[in-house]
N, C-alpha and C positions, 0 to 999 in steps of 0.2 A: 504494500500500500504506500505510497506516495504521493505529495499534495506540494505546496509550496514552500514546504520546509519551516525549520525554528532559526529564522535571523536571528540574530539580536543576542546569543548567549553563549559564545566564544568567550569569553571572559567567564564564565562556569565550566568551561571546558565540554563544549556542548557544542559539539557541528553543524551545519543549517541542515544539511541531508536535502530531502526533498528529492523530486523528479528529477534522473540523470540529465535526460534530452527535456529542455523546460519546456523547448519551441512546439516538440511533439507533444508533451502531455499536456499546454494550453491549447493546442489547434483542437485535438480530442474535447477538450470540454467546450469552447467555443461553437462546439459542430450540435451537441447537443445541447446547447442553451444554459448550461453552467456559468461561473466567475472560472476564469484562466485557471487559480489556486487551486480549483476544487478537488479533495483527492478520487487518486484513479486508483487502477492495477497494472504495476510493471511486472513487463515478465523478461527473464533475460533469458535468448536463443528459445529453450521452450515455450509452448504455449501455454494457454490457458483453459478450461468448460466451465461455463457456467448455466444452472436452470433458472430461470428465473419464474419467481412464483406471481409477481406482476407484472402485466405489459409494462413495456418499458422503452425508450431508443436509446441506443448505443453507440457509439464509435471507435472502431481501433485508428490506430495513425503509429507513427515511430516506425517499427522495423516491416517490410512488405514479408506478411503471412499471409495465408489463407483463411481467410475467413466464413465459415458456415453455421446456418440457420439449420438447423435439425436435417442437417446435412447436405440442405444445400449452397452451392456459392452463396453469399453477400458480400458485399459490396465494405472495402477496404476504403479508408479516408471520407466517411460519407455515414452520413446519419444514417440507421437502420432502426426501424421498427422491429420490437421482437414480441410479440403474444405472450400475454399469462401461460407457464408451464413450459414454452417452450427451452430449447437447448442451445447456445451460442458457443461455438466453437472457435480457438484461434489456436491457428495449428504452429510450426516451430517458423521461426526468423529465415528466412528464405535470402535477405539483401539487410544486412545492417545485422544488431543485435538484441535491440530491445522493443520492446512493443509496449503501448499505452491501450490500453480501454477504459472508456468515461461510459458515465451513465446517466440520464438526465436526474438531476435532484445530487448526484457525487454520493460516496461510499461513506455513511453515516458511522464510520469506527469510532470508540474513544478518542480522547486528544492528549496528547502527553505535553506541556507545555506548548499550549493552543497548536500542536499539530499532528494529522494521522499518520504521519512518515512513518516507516520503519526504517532507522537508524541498524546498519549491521554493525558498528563499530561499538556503538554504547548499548542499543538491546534495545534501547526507547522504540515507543509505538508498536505496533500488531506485529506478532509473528509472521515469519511465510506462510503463505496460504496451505491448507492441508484438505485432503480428498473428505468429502462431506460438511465442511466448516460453511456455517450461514454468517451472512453479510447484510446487514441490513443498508439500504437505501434509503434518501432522504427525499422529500416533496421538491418536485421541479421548477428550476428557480426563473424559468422563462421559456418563451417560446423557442422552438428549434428553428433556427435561420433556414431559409429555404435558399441550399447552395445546390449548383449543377459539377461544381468542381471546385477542390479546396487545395491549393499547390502548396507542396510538400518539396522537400530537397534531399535526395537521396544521395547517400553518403558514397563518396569518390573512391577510387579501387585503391590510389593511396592518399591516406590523410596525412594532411598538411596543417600542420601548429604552430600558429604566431607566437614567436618570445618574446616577452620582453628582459630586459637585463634584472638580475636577482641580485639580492643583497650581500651575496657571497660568490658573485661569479667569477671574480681574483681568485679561489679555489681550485679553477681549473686550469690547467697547462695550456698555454698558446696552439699545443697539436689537439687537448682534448677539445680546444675552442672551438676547432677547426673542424672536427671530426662531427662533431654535435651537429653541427649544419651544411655539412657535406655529405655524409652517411646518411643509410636506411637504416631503420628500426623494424622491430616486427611484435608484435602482443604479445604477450607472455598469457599463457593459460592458467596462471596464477593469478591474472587480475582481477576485480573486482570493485564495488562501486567506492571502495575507498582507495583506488587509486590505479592508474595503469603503469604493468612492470612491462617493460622495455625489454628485448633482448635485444644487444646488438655488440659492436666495436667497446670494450670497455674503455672507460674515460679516465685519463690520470689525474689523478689531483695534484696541486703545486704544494697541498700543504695537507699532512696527514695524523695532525693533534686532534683530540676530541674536542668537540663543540658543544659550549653549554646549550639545553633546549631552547630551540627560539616558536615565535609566534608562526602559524601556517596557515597561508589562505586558497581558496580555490584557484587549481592550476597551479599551486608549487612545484617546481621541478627539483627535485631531491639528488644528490651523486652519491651514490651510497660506498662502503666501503670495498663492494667487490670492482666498485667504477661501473656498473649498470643502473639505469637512471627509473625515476621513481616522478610520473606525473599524477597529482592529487584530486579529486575528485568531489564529490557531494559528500560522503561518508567518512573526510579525512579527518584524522585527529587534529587539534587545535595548536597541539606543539610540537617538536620534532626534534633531533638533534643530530642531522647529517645536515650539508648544508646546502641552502637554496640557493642553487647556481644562476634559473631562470623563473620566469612565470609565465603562462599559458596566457594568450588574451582569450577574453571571453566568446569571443565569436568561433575558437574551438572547443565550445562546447558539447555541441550537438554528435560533430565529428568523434569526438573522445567519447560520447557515451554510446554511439552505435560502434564502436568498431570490435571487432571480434578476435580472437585468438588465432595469431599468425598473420595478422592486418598488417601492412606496410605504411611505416609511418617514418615523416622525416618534418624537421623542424626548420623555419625560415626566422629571418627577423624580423619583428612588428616595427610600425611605424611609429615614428616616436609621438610619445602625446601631446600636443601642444597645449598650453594652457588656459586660452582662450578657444572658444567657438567662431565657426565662420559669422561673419557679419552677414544680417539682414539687410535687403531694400525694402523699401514699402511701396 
């Protein structure tokens, strides 16, 4: 279960979590008449069945699966009507990794610190879903837009992640500087929504003392001690203590949480921020 996460409580040592791919799990409740936040169900590479005991419309979005109505096709990115009793099926990640499904009204779970996320780092929020487990549904919070087509951006054969410079990237050697954004990476099957492990060229560090824990934010790029690199995610702990060489810009977001195990990944450099905004005419 996933929703718009707990901002605000990094300083309790408490991660935002929330929806991997945010853009997919608000287009999903957008399509059914939800707020953006509302929680859904993420499923990673597997799918998901669900009965439902009230009519209800649906939408998956995120990773392209097969989606069926008591067995037959329906309709993937796109509001679906489903009858009292019937069965809605999403079968495994087909193009990407992770899949959303919203429900008109969103998934009425408990709230752990105003949110339904489940947290795999800290345990907060509802377990993983289990065969027979009921879910209650909330009353629909608006009408369902009548869309003919709702664009989605499907995730490129290799992902491409903006860096920007880290607070410790003097850590790395002018060869691993080199390496970092000239090299391919590939997913490690070890990853997970707190963070993707890298395999690739390991990276030297210039300097090889321990590091007091520092503070971590989404997108931390980590060098760890074997020199294989460590990008953070929704589910990462709040402090760390390898150090942060880069940071992810937010716009690979989406890309880092579809990508799958054995993904080809390479890293560019982000544009610096300027500190002002473009000016307006009127």
């Amino acid at each position: 279960m996933q929703d718009g996460g707990r901002p605000g409580f990094a300083h309790l040592g408490v991660p935002r979590s929330g929806a991997l791919d945010r853009a997919a799990a608000a287009l999903a409740n957008r399509l059914v008449g939800n707020p953006e936040g509302a929680a859904v169900l993420e499923t990673t590479l597997d799918g998901v069945g669900l009965r439902l005991e009230g009519q209800a419309v649906v939408a998956v979005t995120g990773a392209k699966a097969a989606v069926r109505l008591d067995g037959r096709p329906a309709a993937w990115g796109m509001p679906v009507y489903v009858p009292g009793g019937s069965v809605l099926d999403v079968g495994r990640a087909e193009l990407g990794a992770r899949s959303y499904l919203a429900v008109d009204g969103g998934f009425d779970t408990p709230q752990v610190l105003g949110s339904r996320s489940t947290d795999v780092l800290s345990g907060f929020g509802p377990p993983p879903l289990t065969t027979g487990e009921r879910l209650p549904i909330g009353w629909p919070c608006g009408p369902v837009p009548p869309v003919d087509f709702a664009p989605y951006r499907f995730p490129a054969p290799e992902i491409l992640v903006p860096l920007h410079p880290g607070p410790r990237g003097d850590w790395m050697t002018p060869a691993a500087e080199e390496a970092l954004f000239t090299r391919q990476f590939r997913v490690s099957p070890t990853s997970n929504r707190v963070a993707l492990r890298l395999a690739g060229p390991p990276l030297e560090r210039s300097q090889v003392e321990e590091l007091p824990s520092e503070g971590l934010v989404w997108g931390s790029v980590q060098l760890v001690a074997s020199g294989q690199i460590l990008v953070f995610l929704a589910d990462h702990p709040t402090t760390g203590g390898y150090p942060v060489v880069a940071v992810a810009d937010r716009a690979a977001g989406p890309g880092c949480a579809q990508a799958r195990p054995g993904d080809a990944v390479r890293f560019q450099r982000a544009r610096p921020v300027s500190g002002q905004g473009p000016s307006r005419r009127r």
